[in-house]
N, C-alpha and C positions, 0 to 999 in steps of 0.2 A: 676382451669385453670391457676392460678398466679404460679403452683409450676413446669409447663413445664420446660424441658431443653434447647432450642430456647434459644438463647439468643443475644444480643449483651453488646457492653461493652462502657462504659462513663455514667454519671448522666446524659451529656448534650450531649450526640453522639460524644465523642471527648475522645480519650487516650490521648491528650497531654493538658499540660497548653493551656486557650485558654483564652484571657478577654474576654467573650463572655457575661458579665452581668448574670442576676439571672439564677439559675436552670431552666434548661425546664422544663414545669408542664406536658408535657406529660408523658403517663406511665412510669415506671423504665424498664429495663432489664427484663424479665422470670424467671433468676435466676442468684446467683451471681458465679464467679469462685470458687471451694475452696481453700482457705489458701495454698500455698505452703510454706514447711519448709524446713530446712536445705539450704545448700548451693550447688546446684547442681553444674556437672564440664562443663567446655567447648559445651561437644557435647549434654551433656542431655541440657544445655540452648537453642542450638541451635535448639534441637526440639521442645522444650515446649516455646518458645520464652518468650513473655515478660510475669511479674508475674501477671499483669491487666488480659490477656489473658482468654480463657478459657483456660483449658488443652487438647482441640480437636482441637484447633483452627492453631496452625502450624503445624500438623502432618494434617489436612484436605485441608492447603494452599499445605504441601511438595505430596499431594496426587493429587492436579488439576496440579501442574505442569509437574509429573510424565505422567500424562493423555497427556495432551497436547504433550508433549514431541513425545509420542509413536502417537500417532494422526498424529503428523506432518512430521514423520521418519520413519515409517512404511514401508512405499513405498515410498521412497524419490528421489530414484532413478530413478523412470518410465516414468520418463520427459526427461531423457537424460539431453541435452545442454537447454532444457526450450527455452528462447528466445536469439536463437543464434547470436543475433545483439549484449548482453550485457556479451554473452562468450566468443565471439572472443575478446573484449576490453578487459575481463579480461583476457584471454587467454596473449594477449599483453601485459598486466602489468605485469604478472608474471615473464614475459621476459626481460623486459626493466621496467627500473625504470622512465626513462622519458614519455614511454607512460602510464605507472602508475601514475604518477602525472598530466598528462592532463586529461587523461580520453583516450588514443587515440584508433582508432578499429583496429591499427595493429602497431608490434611491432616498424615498421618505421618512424611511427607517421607520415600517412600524413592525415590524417583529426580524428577529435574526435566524439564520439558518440554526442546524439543533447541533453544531461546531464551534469551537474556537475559533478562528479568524485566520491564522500563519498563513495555509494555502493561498487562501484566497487574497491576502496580499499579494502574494506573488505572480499570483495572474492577473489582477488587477492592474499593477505597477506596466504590465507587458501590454493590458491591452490599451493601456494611457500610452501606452509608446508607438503599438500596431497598429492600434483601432479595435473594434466590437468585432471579432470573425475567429475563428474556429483555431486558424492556424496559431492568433497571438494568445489562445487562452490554452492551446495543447500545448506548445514548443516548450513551455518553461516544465511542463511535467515530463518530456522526454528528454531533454538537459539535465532533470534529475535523476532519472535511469539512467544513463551515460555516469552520471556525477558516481552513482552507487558503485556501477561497474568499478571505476576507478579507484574509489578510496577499499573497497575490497580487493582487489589485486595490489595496491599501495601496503595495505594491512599486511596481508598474507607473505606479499612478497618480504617482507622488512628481515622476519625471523625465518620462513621455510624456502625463502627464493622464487628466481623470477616463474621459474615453472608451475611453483605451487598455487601463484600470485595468478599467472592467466589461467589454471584450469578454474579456481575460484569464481576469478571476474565471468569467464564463460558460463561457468554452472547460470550466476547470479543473471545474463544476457537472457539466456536462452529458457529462463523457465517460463514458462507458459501466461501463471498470473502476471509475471512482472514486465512480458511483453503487453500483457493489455493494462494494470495501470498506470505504467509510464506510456500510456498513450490515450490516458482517461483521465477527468479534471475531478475526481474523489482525491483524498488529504493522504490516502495512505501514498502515492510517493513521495511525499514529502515527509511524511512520516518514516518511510522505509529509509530515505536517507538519511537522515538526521540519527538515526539509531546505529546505523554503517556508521556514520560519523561519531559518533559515542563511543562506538566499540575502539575504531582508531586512535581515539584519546586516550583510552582508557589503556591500552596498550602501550603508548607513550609517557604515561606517566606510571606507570609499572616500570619499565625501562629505565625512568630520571628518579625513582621515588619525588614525584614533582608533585608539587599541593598547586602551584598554577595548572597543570595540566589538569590536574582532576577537578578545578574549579572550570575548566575548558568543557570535561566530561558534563558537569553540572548545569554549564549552557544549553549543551543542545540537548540534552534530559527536559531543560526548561522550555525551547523554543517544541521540543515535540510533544509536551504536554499544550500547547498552544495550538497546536495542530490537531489532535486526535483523543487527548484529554489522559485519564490513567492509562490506555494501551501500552504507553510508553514506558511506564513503570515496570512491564514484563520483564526486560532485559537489566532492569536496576539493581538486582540481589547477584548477582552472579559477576556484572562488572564491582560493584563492590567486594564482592569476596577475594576474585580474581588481586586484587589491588591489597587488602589485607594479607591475603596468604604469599604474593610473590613478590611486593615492595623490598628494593633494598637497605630499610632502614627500619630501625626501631617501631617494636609494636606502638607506642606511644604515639606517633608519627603518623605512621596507619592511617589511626582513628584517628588523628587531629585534621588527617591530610582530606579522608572521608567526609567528616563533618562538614569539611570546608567546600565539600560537595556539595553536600546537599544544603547548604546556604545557598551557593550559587544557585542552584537548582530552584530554590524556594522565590531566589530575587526575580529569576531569569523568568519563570513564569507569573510568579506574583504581582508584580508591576498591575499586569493588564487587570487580573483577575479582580485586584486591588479597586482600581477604578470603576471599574463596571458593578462593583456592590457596593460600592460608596456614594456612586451619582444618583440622585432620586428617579426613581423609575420615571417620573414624567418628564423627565430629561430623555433619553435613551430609548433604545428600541425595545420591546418587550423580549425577552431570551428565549427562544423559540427548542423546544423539548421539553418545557418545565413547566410545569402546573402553580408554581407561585410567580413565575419569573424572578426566578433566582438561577444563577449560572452555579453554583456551588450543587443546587440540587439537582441541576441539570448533568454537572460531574461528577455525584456519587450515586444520583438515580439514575436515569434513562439512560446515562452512556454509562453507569459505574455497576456497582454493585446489581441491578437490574439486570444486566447482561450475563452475570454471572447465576443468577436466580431463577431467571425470566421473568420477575417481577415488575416490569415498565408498566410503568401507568402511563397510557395512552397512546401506547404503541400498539401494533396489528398481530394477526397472527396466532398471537399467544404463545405463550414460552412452556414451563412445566419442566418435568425432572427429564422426559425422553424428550428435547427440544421442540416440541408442539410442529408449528412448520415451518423449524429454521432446522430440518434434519434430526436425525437420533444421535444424541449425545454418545460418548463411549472411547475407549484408548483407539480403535482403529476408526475413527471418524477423519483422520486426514486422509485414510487411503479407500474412502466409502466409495462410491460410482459416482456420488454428487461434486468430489472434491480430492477426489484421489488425480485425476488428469490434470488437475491445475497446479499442484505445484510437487506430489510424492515422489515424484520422480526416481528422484536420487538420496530420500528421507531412507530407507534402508541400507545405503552406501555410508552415507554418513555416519549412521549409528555406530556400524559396525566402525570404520574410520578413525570417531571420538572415542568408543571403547579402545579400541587395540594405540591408539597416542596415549591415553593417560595412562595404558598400562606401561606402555614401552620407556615411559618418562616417570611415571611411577617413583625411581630411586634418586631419580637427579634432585640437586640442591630445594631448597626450598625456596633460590629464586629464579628457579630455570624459566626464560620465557617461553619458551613452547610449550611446555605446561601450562604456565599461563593466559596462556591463546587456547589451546583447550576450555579450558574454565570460559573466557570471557563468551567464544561463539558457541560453545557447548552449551552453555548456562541459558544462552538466547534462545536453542533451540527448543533443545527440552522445556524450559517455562512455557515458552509462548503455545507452541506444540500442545502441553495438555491443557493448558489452561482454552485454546479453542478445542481442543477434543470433549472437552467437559461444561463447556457454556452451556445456558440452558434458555437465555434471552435468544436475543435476532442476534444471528449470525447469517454473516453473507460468503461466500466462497471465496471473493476476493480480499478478504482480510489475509488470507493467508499470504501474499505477498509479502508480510513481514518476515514471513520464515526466509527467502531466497538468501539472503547475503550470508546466514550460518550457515544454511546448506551449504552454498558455493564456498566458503572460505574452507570450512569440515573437510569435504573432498580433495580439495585442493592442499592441504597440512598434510591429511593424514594420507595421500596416497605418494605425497615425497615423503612422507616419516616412515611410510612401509618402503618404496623405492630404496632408502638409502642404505636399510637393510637386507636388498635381495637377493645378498649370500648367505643368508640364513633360512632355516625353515618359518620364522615367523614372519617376514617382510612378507615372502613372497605366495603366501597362507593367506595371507590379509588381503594383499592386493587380488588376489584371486577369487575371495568370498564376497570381494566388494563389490569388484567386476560381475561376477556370478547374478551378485546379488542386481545389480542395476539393469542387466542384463533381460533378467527374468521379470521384473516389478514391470520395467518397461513393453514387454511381449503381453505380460496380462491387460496393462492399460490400455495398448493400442488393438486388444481385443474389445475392447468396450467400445470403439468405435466402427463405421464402415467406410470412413472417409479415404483411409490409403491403403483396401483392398487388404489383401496377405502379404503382399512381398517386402513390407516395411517390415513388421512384426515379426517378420520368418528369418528376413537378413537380421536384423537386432539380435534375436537368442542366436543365432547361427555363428554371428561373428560374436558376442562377446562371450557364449561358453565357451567356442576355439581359443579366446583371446585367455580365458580364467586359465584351461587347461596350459595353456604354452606357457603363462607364466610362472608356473607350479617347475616347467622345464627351463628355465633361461638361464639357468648355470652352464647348462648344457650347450646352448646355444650359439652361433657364432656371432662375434658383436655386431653386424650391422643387422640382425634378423630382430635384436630386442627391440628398437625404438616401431617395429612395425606391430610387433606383438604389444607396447603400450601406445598405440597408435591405434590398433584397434579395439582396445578396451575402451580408449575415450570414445571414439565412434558410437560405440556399441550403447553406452552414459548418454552419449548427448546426439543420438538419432533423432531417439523417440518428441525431448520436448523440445528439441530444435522443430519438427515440424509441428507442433503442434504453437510454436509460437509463433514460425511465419505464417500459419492460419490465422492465427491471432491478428496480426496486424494485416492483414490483405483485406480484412472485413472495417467496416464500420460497426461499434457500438453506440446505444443510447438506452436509455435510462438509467432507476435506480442499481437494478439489481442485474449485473453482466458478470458473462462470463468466459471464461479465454477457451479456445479452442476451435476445430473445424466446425461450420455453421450449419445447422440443421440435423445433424448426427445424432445417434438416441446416446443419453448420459443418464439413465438411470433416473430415477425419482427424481420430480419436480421438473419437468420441462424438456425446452429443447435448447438447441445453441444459441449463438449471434444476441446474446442478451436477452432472451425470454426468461421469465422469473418465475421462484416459486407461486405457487399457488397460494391466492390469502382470501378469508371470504370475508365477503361484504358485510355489512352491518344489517342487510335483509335477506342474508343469506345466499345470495347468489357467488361464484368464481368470479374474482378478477385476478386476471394475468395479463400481465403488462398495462400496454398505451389505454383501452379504451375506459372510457369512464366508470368513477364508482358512483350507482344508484341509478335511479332514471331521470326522466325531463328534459330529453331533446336537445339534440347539439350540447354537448358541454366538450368545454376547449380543454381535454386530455386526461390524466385520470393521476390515481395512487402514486404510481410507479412511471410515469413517462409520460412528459409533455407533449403538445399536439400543435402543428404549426399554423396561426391564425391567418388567413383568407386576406390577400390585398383586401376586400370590403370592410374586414373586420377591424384591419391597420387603419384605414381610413376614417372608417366612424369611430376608434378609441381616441386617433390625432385631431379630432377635429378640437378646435378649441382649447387643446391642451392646457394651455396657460391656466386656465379658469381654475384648474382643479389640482389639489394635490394628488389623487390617484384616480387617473384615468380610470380606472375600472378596480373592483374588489371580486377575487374570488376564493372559494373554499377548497384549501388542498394547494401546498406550496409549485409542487406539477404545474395544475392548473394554471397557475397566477402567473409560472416561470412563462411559459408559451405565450400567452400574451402580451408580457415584459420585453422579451427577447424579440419579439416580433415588432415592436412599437417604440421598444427603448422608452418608455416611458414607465412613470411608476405604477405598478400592480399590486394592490394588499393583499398578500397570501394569510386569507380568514384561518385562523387555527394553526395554524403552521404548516408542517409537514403532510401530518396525519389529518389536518384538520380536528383536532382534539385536542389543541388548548387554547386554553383563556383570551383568545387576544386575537380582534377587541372583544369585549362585553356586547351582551346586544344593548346596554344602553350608551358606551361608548360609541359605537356604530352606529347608534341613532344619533348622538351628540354629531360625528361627521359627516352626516347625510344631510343633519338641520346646516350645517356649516356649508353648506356646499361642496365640501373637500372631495367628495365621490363621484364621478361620472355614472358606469353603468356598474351594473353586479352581472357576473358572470352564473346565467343559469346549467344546470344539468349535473352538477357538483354535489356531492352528499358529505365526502369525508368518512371517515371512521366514528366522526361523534365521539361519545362518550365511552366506546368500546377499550375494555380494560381501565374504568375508572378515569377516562380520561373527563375532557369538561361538555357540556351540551352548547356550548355557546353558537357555534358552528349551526347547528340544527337549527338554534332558534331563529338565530340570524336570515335564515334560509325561509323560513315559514311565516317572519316577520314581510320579508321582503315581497316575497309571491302574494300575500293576503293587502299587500298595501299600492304598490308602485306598478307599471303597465308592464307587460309584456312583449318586448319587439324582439324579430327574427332580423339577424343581420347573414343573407348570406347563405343561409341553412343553419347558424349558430342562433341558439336563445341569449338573449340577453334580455336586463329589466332595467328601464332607462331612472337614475333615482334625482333625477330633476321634472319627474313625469309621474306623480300621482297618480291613484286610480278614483275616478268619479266618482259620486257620492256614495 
């Protein structure tokens, strides 16, 4: 049994110097690398990476991310614009460097998406290198999926080895959300990466007791507060703790090394934030979520504190203590029917996993890094976990893509921290309860759907209770029978969201609110597949779901939640003349405005913003650039949200100013109201 090839690599689960006190007495390694001689060149290093290594072990990493790659790029294209709210901005940066630095949703910069800006740099910067088209605005978000994969098997691998390092990376590939937003233009990949990359820091400077690393850690805390605003603070209490309790050096140190974190942290995102509330609003684009135009209120109201409350003023829906119509809040809200399929998968594996590691490390030193690494993805998980279980704002399903990189790393630690004990009754107790456990979670999920019949869900429990039971026996066993019996317990883990993410990606999504899985299939409350959204009601009471418009009035170019693609006639009559005018057309509802934008490439005023319910413009600013000639047409059939939940009526009035003044022409089957064209006496 001892002379299997399995293996991992460290005495005490670590390639690197680690004060971690006496050798772990649990088992050694399966087997050890052989010797490498000579002096290999450049590229053969680069494959066979370090000499600790096995010699499978970076040609098995350069083979999960070749996977991944092709997984996420396949069909990258079939989304088109994805969520046209975040392609018009980038569409706008690519144009103008100024509305590339706010963030703004059209080249003229008169109001900004209700985000930081990070993302959209980086699709921006891609689509000034590609061009305007689907592929240069996705690619750089599925580079970040890949990117995740990697520094999570990079992480994992350092202290638990190469095996621990790809079941990780795999878990983090194949979960369901993280195949569709590393194939969707929302912040959370970029967001989910930069947190993987925090966690890695943070683990590195545990490791050095380094005050630069943790000023490293403080960058990308800063860069992901730029991107997704406090989300990012989720994972902040726990990489700090992690770093006080396992540093090898003086408590004094610790905190000095800490502090010097969250300095960086403060610079790293402060800079921009800096500028954007020091520049006089008539400079700058109005900050689109925020009822003062203030980006500060924008980060502790409607993205901050508001989410936690359901207090947004001027968001949809409505929030409340049992989540209104973003779901019922509660401890088992990740594993609900709305959001249990996209990423739970393996959230019961893990538990149990992160439980049975901190106990089994428990006595070690108090600078042991596996311990450590516990804390750091532990800490990720659990926060983020309840703090979305317990929201009571808008929440979207796909937010949970931040949990994949704990889950996968958890899995991946704790099922070599049980492996190396599986001559014991607790290794292989553990690995059996987890296998059990993944097993079974997975057979209930893929009951919820009807997409892959019974024979997917039936082989799942089939092969991973055989797989729990046999391991319970593998003392017993002859050695080449075990790597099939942990062979099938991975199976049995990553059947289920393996299919459920090449579903994911075979499909195109568009709009706001998507979500990963086989398309069309019932998922319980709130809708159906392939990106349908919950349900939100109108402002006169009617359902809108999804693409078609909110309110009435005839032809209006797309709606709340999903943009609508405007009519070669409709291109034509916004192009004519272009020069003349700063924005070719104004419409109510950032959606709307994107569809026309993205169709024309020219600039579109999204009235209101998102929601259409804030401030900007005024209807007497709106009148100021209608006298100015700055406006082509106004996009009729648009309502917005208005003023629902305290937000502003500007939108409304705007709307009722317009129809009562200026003509009505039909371009095509769309309304429009030409604002160079009066209405007669």
């Amino acid at each position: 049994m001892d002379t299997m090839t399995l293996t991992t690599t460290g005495t005490a689960g670590s390639t690197a110097p680690a004060p971690s006190g006496p050798v772990d007495p649990s088992p050694q390694p399966l087997s050890t690398p052989a010797t490498r001689t000579g002096r290999p060149g450049r590229l053969q290093r680069l494959w066979r990476g370090a000499d600790a290594d096995p010699s499978w072990a970076r040609p098995a990493m350069f083979g999960l991310l070749l996977a991944t790659l092709v997984l996420y790029t396949w069909n990258l294209t079939a989304s088109g614009y994805a969520n046209s709210f975040y392609s018009a901005a980038v569409q706008a940066g690519s144009d103008s460097w100024k509305a590339f630095f706010f963030g703004s949703s059209d080249a003229a910069s008169s109001i900004t998406v209700d985000k930081p800006p990070a993302s959209l740099w980086v699709m921006a910067l891609s689509v000034r290198l590609l061009g305007l088209n689907s592929f240069a605005i996705l690619l750089p978000q599925a580079l970040m999926g890949v990117a995740t994969v990697g520094v999570t098997y990079t992480t994992v691998k350092r202290h638990f080895g190469a095996i621990a390092g790809l079941i990780g990376g795999a878990v983090v590939a194949l979960t369901p959300v993280a195949a569709l937003m590393f194939t969707f233009n929302n912040p959370d990949a970029l967001l989910t990466l930069l947190m993987a990359l925090g966690a890695w820091a943070t683990m590195k400077a545990i490791e050095q007791a380094s005050p630069r690393w943790m000023m490293i850690v403080g960058v990308f805390i800063g860069l992901g507060f730029l991107t997704k605003t406090l989300q990012v603070l989720l994972v902040v209490p726990f990489f700090g703790l992690a770093y006080l309790v396992a540093a090898p050096t003086t408590l004094r140190r610790r905190i000095v090394h800490s502090v010097l974190a969250v300095g960086a942290m403060v610079l790293s995102a402060g800079w921009w934030v800096a500028i954007v509330e020091l520049i006089p609003a008539s400079a700058r684009p109005y900050i689109g979520g925020s009822q003062t135009n203030s980006f500060l209120e924008l980060t502790f109201g409607y993205n901050g504190l508001g989410r936690l409350s359901g207090d947004e003023t001027g968001s949809v829906g409505g929030g409340g203590g049992g989540g209104g119509n973003w779901g019922e809040t509660g401890l088992l809200r990740m594993f609900s029917a709305s959001v249990g399929d996209q990423v739970s998968w393996l959230i019961p594996s893990a538990l149990i996993l992160l439980v049975a590691g901190l106990w089994l490390r428990g006595r070690r030193p108090r600078t042991d890094l596996r311990r450590a690494a516990y804390l750091v993805w532990g800490g990720w998980l659990v926060v983020t976990m309840l703090v979305f279980s317990f929201m009571a704002g808008i929440f979207h399903e796909y937010y949970t893509v931040a949990l994949a990189p704990a889950i996968g790393a958890l899995v991946g630690m704790g099922a070599v921290e049980a492996w190396e004990r599986r001559s014991g009754a607790v290794g292989t107790v553990v690995l059996a309860a987890a296998t059990a456990a993944a097993a079974t979670w997975s057979f209930i999920l893929l009951s919820r759907t009807t997409a892959y019949g019974d024979w997917l869900r039936v082989t799942v429990l089939a092969v991973g209770m055989a797989a729990a039971l046999l391991i319970l026996a593998t003392r017993w066993m002859h050695a080449r029978a075990v790597p099939l019996v942990f062979a099938g317990a991975l199976v049995a883990g990553l059947a289920g969201p393996g299919a459920y993410a090449v579903s994911t990606t075979a499909q195109g999504h568009t709009g706001s609110i998507v979500t990963a899985g086989p398309a069309g299939t019932s998922r319980g409350p709130g809708g159906m597949r392939g990106g349908m959204p919950t349900r939100l009601q109108a402002p006169n009471g009617t359902t809108q779901q999804g693409g078609p418009q909110v309110g009435g009035g005839g032809g209006g170019m797309g709606g709340l939640l999903d943009a609508s693609t405007p009519s070669t006639a409709v291109v034509a009559a916004l192009s004519a003349n272009a020069g003349q005018y700063t924005w070719v057309a104004a419409a109510i509802g950032s959606q709307t405005a994107a569809g026309l934008q993205l169709g024309t490439q020219l600039p579109v005023m999204a009235i209101g913003g998102f929601n259409g319910s804030d401030p900007s413009p005024t209807l007497a600013q709106f009148q100021e650039y209608v006298a100015n000639g700055q406006i082509h047409y106004f996009a009729g059939g648009g309502r917005g949200f208005g003023n629902q939940n305290g937000g502003s009526s500007a939108s409304s009035e705007i709307s009722s100013w317009v129809q009562q003044t200026f003509t009505q022409v039909s371009i095509d089957g769309s309304t429009f109201y030409d604002l160079t064209q009066p209405l007669q006496g």
